[in-house]
C-alpha positions as CSV (number, residue, x, y, z in Angstrom):
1,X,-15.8,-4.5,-13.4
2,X,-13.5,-2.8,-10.7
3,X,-9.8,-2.9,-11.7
4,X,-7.4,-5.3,-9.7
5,X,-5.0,-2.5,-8.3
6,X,-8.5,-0.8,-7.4
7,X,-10.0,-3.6,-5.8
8,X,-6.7,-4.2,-4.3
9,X,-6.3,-0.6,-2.7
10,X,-10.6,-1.4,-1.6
11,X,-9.1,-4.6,0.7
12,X,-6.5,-2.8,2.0
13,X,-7.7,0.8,2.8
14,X,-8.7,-1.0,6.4
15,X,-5.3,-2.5,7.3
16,X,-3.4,0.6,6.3
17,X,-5.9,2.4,8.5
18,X,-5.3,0.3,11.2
19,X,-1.5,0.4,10.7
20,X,-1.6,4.6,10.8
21,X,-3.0,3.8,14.0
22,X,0.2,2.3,15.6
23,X,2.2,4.4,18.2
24,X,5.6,5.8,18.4
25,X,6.5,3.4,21.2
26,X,6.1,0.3,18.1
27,X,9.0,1.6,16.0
28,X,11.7,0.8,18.2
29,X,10.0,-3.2,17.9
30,X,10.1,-2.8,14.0
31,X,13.4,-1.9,14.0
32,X,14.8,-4.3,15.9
33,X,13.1,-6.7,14.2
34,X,14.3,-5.7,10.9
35,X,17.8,-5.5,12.5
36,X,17.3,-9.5,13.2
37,X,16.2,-9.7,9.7
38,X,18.9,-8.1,8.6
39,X,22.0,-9.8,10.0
40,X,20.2,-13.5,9.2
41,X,20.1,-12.1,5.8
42,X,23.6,-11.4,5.5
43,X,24.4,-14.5,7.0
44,X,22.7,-16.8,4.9
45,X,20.8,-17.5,8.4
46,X,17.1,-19.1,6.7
47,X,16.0,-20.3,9.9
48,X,16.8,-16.5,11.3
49,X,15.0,-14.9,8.7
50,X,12.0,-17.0,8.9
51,X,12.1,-16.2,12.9
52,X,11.0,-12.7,11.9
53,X,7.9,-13.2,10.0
54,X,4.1,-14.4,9.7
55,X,3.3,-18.1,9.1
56,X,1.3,-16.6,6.6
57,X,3.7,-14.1,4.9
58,X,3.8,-13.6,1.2
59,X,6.9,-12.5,-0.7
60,X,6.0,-10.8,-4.1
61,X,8.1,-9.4,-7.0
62,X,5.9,-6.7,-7.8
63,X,6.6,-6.1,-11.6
64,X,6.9,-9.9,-12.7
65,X,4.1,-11.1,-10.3
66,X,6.0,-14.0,-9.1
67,X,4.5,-15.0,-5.3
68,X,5.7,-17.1,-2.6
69,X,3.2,-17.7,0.2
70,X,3.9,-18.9,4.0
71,X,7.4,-19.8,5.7
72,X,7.8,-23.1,3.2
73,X,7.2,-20.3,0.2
74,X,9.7,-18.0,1.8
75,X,12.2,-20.3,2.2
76,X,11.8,-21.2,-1.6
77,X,12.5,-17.6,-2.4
78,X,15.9,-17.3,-0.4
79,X,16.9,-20.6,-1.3
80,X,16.5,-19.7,-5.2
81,X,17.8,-16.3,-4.9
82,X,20.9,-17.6,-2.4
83,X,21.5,-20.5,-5.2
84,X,21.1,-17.9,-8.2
85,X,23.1,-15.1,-6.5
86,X,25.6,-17.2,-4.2
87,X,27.4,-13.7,-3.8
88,X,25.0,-11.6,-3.5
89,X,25.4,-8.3,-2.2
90,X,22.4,-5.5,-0.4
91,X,24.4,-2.0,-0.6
92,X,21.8,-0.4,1.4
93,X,21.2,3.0,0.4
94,X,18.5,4.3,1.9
95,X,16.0,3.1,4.4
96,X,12.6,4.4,6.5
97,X,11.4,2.3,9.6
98,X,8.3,3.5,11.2
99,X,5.7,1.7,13.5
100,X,3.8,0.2,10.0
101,X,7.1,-1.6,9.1
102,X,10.6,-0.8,6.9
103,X,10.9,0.4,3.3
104,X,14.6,-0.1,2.0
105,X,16.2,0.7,-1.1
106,X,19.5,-1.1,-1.7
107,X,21.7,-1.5,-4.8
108,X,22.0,-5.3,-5.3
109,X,25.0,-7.2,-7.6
110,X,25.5,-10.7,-7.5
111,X,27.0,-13.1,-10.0
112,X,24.4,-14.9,-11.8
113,X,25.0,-18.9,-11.3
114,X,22.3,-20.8,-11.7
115,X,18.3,-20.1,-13.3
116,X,16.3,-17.9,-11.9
117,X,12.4,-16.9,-12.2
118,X,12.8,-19.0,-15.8
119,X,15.5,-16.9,-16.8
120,X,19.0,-18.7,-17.8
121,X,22.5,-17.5,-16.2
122,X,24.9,-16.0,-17.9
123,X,27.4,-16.1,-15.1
124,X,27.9,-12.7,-15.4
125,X,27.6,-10.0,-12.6
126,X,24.3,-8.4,-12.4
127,X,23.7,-4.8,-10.8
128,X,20.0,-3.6,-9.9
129,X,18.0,-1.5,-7.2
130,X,15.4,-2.9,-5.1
131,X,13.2,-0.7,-3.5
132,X,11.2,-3.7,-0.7
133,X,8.2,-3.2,1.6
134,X,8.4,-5.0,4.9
135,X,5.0,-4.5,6.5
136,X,4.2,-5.1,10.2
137,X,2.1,-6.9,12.0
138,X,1.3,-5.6,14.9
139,X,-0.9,-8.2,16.6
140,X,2.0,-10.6,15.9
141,X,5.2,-8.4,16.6
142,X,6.3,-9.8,12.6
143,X,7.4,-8.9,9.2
144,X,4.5,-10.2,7.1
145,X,6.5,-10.6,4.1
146,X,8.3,-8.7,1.7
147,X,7.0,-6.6,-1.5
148,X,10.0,-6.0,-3.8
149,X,10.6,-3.6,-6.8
150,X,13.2,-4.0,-9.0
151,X,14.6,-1.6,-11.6
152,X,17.8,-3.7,-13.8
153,X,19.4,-0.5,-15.8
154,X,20.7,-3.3,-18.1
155,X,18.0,-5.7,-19.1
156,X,15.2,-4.6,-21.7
157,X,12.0,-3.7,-19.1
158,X,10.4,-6.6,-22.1
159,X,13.3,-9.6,-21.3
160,X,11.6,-9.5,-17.2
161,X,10.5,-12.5,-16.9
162,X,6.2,-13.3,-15.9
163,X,5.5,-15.2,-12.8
164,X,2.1,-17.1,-12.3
């Protein structure tokens, strides 16, 4: 039995040949896309952010597995992160845009309000670095999701919570 990250890679070795094949000319597309993205982010702008993706985008949290699938999914995630975080805060620190899509890094803090990924608040502020994958699509000039890492300095790598 192939191994699920193996397997995984398998499916995807054709799309991330396909996506080496884009041109110079689709960056400046990317970026301003992820410019849009951006600023809705910022301003708590849901409709915005979903103007920038796929109907059928997925939003993953890597380590804990936790998925949200399509615009309705999406819009869960924001709206659960926005309510959990109401402050929160993308320090951006680094970031790559290229004609596959944008890889960020950012130092995140937000005060944690209300639960989150089955975790309970502790109304504390929070501090962590997300490193997120926005790949393109470049049939339908969109983001088709998001694939965040997260690295918390102060929580146990064992308290991260599981997703389904």
């Amino acid at each position: 039995m192939t191994h699920a990250l193996i397997q995984e890679s398998i499916e995807k070795r054709q799309h991330v040949r396909d996506l080496l094949a884009q041109t110079a000319d689709d960056y400046v597309a990317v970026r301003e896309l992820w410019k849009s993205h951006s600023l809705a982010e910022d301003a708590r702008d849901i409709a915005g952010l979903m103007a920038t993706l796929t109907n059928d985008c997925v939003y993953e949290l890597v380590q804990t597995g936790h998925r949200w699938e399509g615009k309705e999914g999406a819009t869960r995630f924001y709206l659960e992160l926005l309510s959990a975080f109401p402050d929160i805060d993308f320090a951006l620190t680094s970031i790559v845009v290229g004609p596959q899509g944008v890889c960020e890094e950012a130092v995140v803090n937000g005060t944690f309000s209300t639960p989150w990924l089955g975790m309970e608040p502790n109304g504390e502020k929070m501090v962590w670095r997300n490193v997120i994958f926005f790949p393109w699509d470049p049939d339908a000039q969109l983001f088709t999701g998001e694939r965040v890492y997260s690295f918390f300095p102060d929580l146990p790598s064992g308290d991260l919570p599981t997703g389904v």
